[in-house]
N, C-alpha and C positions, 0 to 999 in steps of 0.2 A: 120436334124430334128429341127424343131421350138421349141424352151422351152419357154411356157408361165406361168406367176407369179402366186402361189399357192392363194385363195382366199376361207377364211370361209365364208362359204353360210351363217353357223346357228346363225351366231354372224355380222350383219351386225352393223357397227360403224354408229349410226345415231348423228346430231348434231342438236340440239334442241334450239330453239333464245327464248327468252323472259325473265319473273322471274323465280328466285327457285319454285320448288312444297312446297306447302304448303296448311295450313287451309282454309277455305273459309272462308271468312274476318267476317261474322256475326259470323261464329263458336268461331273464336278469340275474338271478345267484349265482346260474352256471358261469355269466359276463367277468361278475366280482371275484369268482373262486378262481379263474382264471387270472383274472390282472395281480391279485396275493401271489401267485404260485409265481407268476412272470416276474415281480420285482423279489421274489426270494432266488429265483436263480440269477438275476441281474447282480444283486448281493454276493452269493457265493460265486458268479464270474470274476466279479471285482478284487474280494478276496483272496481266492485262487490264483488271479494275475500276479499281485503282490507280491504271496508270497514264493511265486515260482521268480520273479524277479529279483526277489532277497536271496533265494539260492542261487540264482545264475549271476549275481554279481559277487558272492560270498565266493563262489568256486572259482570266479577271474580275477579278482582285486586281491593284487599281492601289500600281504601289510612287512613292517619291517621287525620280524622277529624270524630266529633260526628256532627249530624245534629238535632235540637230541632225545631220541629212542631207544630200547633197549635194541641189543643186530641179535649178533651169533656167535657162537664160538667155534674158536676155527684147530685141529688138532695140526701144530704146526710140525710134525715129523711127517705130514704129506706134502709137505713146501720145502724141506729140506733134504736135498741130493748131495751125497757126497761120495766120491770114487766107493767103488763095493770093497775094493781088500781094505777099506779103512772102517767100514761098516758094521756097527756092533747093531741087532737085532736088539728091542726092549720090549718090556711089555705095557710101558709105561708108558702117561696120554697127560703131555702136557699140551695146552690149550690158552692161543691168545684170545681176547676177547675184543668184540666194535661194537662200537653204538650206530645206528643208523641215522645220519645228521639231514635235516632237509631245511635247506636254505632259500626255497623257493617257496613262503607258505602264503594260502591263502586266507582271507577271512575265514572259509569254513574249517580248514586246518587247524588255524588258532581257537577253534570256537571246541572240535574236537579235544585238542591237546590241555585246555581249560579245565573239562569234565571227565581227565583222565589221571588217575595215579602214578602211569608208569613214564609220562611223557614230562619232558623239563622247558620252557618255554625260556628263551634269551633273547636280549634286543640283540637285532642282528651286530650293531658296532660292535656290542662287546666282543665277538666271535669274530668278526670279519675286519675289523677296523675300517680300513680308508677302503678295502679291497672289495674285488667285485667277486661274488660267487664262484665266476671262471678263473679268477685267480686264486683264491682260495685252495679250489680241484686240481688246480698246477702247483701251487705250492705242496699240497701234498702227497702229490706223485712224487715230486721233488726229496723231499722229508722223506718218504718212505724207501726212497734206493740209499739216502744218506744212511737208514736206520739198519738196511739189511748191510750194510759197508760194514757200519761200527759193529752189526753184532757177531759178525764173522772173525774180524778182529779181536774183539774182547774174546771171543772163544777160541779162536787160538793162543791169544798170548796166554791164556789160563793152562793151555796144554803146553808154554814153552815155545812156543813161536814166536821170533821176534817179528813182528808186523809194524812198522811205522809210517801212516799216511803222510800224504803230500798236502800243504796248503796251497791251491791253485786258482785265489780270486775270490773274490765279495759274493755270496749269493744274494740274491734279492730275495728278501721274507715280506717286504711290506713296500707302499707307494702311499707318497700323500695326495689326495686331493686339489688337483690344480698347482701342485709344482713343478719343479723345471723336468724330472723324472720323470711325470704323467704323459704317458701317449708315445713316449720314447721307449721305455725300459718297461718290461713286462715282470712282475711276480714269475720265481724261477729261474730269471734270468743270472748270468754270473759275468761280472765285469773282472776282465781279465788284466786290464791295460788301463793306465789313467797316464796324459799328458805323454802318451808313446814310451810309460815303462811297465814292465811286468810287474800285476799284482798278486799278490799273495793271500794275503791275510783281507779281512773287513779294519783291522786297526790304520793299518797301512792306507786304507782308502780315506779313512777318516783325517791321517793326517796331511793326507795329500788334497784333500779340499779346504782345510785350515787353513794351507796358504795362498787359496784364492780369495780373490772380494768380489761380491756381485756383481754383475756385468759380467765377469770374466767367462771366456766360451773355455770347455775343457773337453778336449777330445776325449773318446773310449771309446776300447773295445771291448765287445761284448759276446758271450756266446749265450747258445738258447739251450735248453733241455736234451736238443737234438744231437748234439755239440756242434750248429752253424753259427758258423762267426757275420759280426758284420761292426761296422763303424760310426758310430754317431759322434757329430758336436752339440754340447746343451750349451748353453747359458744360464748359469747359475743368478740364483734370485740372491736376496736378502732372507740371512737367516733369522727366523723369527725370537729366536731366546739367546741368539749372539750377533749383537747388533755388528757391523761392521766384515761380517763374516759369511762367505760364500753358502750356499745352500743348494742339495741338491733334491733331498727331498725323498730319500729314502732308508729302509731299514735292513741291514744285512746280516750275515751272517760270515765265517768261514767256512768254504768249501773244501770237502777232505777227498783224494781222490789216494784209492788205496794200488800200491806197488805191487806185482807182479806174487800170488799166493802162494807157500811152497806145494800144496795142491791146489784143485777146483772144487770150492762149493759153493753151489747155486740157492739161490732160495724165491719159490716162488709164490711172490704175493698176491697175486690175480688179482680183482679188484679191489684190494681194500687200499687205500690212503690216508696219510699219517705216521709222525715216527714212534705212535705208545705202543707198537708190539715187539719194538726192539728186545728188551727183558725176553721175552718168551723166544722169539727166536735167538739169541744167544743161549738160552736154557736148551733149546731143544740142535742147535748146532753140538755143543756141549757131546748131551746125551746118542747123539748118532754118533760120534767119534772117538766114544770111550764103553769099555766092556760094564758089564753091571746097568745096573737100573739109576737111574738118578735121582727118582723121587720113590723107593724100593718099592714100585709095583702101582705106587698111589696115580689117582687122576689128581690134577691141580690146574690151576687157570693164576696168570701170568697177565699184568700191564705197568707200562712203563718205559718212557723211553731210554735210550742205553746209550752212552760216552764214551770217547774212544778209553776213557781211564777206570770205564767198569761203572761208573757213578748212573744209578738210577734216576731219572727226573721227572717231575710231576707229570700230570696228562689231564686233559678233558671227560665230562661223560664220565664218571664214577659212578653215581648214583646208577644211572642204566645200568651199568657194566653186574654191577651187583645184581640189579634182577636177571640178568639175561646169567649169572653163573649160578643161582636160584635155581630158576627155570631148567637148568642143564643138571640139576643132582650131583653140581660139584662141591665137596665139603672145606675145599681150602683156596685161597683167594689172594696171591701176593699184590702187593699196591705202593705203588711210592709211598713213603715216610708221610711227607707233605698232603697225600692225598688219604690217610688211614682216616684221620676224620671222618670226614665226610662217609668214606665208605665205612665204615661203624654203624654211622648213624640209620642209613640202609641195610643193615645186613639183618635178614632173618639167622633165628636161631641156629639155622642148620650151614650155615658160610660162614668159615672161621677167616674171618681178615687178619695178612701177614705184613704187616709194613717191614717195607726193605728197603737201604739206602743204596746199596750195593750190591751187584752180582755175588761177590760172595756170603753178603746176609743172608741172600736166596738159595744158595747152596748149604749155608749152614741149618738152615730151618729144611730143607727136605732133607739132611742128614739126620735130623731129629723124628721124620715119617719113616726110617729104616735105607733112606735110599745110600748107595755104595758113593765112598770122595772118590775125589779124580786122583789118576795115577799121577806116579812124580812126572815133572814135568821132563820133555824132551829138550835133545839138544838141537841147533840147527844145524 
């Protein structure tokens, strides 16, 4: 018998020449131009991410600088009410001026204020010291009823009024950080009372903590903006530049509270804060209480704050102030002494800067625009 070799019909071994199977070659380009395009949007995802997270932490991360802008100017014969039979009509537009302060900036704020000419960047201490923003805003609501007081005053006495303020307690202008004051006493506030006697003056507060020594607790009382009183004891620390010597840890002032006026005038400051528009509103109290023009017909623009003794004194925010009295096409610009500098050095050609030490510098220089002096003075 013949044996012949077993062989699978259903599975024949074929041997195949050429490439591997695979994609049809445009199938594959389309593969690769795809996966290109997929890692370039993957890239500009990334990107994109970034820097949308650089401006959304730029717009929330508060850095420590104040930013001082040019404001507005404000024509203060609309803020100024006085009885109508005492009311002289003018034609004349005298004008205090603000800066718009923002103390709350952001990295992107700062990053704007950087690439701008008309904006002034501060670390915030220097503007704020020890204080907080919200003190700050209370202090100069504070400041600014103190300003509209004195320029009422100054403006009367100049027409012959005797007017003389009351000193009624220490104002709070400042708090230190982590002293016996902190958490106690609020910016604004006015300490009326030390050790259960009436205080007067801020000298008198000073010397009545002189004669404590740290440790010692020292009653006050205090009132607040609202005129609400209330009572605290501190315990005074150690003063830090007088060894031996009580500390309480704050910065004041004297509180002037003005006597009964022989009429009423109002002045209304609406929102602005601060006491540099004293000057202007004393000029423009002035000028509604006496016949003739006071600056003869002229527009003029007015800062600086004002003393119950007429004395003009420096102020913040010059440099602004000058573009924003630019921007308004006013040709003349009074400025504290102290502050003519500077404002110089900003002033275009068409703003003539006035430095003035006094109310009456101020009246003498718009006597020289044509405007009419103030009549003799009254008796009371």
């Amino acid at each position: 018998m013949t044996t012949r070799p077993m062989t699978n019909l259903n599975t024949p071994t074929v041997i195949v020449s050429g490439p591997p199977a695979g994609p049809p070659p445009d199938v594959e380009h389309r593969r690769r131009r795809w996966l290109r395009r997929w890692w370039w949007l993957v890239a500009i995802a990334t990107v994109t991410s970034l820097i949308t997270t650089a401006l959304v932490v730029s717009l929330l991360v508060h850095v420590p600088y104040v930013i001082e802008s040019p404001g507005t100017v404000e024509p203060v014969h609309d803020l100024v009410t006085v009885p109508s039979d005492r009311n002289f009509p003018t034609s004349d537009r005298i004008n205090l001026v603000t800066v718009t302060v923002n103390t709350q900036v952001t990295a992107f704020d700062k990053w704007r204020a950087d690439h701008s000419s008309d904006q002034t960047i501060v670390p915030a201490k220097q503007v704020l010291g020890t204080q907080t923003a919200q003190d700050n805003d209370r202090l100069n609501q504070v400041l600014m009823r103190q300003s509209k007081d004195a320029a009422v005053l100054v403006a009367l006495g100049k027409l012959g009024y005797q007017v003389t303020p009351n000193q009624t307690g220490a104002l709070i202008v400042s708090i230190d950080h982590g002293a016996p004051a902190d958490g106690v006493l609020q910016v604004g506030d006015t300490i009326v009372s030390v050790d259960g006697q009436p205080l007067g003056t801020r000298d008198q507060l000073v010397q009545v903590l002189g004669n404590h020594k740290p440790g010692d607790q020292v009653p006050l009382t205090i009132e607040d903006p609202a005129g609400q009183h209330r009572d605290a004891t501190i315990t005074l620390a150690a003063h830090p530049d007088k060894p031996g010597s009580g500390y309480l840890g704050v910065g004041a002032e004297d509180r002037l509270v003005y006597p009964t006026l022989p009429f009423n005038v109002s002045i209304d400051s609406q929102r602005i804060g601060g006491p540099s528009a004293g000057l202007a509103f004393t000029l423009g109290v002035l000028d509604q209480l006496t016949p003739g023009d006071l600056t003869g017909g002229k527009e003029v623009a007015a800062t600086g704050t004002i003393s119950a003794d007429g004395t003009v004194g420096e102020i913040g925010g010059v440099e602004q102030k000058v573009v924003t009295v630019h921007r308004a096409h006013i040709g003349y610009f009074m400025v504290p002494t102290e502050d003519a500098a500077d404002a110089q050095k900003n002033a275009p050609s068409d703003v003539k800067i006035v430095p003035v030490h006094t109310v009456d510098d101020a009246l003498s220089f718009l006597a020289t625009l044509g405007g009419n002096g103030l009549p003799a003075p009254v008796s009371n």
